[in-house]
C-alpha positions in Angstrom: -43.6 -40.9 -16.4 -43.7 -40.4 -12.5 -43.8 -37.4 -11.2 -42.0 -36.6 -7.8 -43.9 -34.5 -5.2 -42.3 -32.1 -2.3 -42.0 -35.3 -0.2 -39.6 -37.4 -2.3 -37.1 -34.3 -2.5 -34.2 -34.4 -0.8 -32.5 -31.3 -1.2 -31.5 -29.4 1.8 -32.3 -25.9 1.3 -28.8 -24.5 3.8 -26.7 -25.5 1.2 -25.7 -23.8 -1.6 -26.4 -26.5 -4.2 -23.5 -24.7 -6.9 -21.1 -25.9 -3.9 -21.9 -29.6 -3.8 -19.7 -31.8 -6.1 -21.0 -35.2 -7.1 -20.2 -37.2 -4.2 -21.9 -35.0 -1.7 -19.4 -32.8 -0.3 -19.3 -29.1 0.3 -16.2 -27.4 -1.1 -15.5 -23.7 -1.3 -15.6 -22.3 -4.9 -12.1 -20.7 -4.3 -10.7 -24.6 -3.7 -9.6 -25.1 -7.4 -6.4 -26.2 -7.8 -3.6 -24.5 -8.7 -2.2 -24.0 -12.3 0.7 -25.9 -12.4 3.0 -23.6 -14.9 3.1 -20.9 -12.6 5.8 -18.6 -13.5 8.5 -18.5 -10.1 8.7 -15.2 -8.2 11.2 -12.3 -9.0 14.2 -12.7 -7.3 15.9 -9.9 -5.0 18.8 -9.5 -7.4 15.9 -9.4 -10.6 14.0 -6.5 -8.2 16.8 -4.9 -7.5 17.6 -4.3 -11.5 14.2 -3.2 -12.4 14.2 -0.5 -9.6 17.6 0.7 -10.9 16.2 0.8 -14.2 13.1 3.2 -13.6 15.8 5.3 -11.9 14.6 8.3 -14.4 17.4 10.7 -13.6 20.4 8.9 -12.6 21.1 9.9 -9.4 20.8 6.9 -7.5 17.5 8.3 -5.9 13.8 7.5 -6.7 11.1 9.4 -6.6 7.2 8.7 -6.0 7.0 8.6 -10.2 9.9 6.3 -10.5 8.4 3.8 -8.1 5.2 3.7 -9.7 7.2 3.3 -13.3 8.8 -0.3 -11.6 5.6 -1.4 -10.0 3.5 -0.8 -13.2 6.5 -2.6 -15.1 6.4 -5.5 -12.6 2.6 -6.0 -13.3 0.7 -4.2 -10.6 -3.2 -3.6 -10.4 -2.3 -0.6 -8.6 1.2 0.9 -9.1 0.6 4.3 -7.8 -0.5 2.5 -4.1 2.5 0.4 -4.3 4.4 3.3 -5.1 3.3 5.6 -2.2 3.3 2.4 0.4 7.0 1.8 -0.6 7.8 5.3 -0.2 6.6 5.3 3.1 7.9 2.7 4.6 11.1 3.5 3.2 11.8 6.9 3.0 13.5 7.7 6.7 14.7 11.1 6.4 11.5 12.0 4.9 13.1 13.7 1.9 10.3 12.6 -0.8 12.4 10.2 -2.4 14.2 6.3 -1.8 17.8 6.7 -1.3 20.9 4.1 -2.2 20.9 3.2 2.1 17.3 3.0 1.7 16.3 0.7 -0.8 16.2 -2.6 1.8 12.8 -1.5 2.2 11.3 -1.3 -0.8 13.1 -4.4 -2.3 11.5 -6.5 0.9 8.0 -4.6 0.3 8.3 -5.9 -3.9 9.7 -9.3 -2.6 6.6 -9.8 -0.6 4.2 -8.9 -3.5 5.1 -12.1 -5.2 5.9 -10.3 -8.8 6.3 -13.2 -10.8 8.6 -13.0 -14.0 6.9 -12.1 -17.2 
């Protein structure tokens, strides 16, 4: 048995040693690769359905509740933050709710979430 003193180490102590694969390269730990079944994004047509269906009322208009109900369906971590940022950005006459003329915004908004189909 031989045992290896402090001078026959080679480890470099800047590098984080969980990092370094076996051929001596530094990779990021967020490098994996990417699951290949991935299910595709929602298309505009598919977002446009689900915000008509959380329509709670019927009258073509949705409130800051409704929105939240459609985010939360579509799989958000946090619908109620969706649902004010949506409202927002789409609400131009400042009426508290997303109108018929209005709903560009909020479609756009959902499109560039990424929801994926479940």
């Amino acid at each position: 048995m031989v045992l290896l003193g402090p001078e026959d180490c080679t480890c470099n102590k800047d590098v984080d040693h969980r990092l370094v694969r076996k051929n001596n390269t530094v990779s990021p730990p967020f490098a994996q690769p990417r699951r290949r079944n991935f299910p595709p994004a929602l298309t505009e047509a598919e977002l446009i359905s689900v915000f008509r269906r959380f329509d709670g009322d019927g009258d073509c208009r949705l409130s800051w509740q409704d929105l939240k109900n459609a985010f939360h369906s579509l799989g958000s971590w946090s619908p109620s933050y969706r649902a004010l940022t949506a409202l927002c950005h789409a609400d131009k006459n400042r009426d508290g709710y997303i109108s018929e003329d209005e709903m560009d915004d909020p479609i756009r908004y959902a499109l560039s979430c990424g929801y994926c189909a479940r």
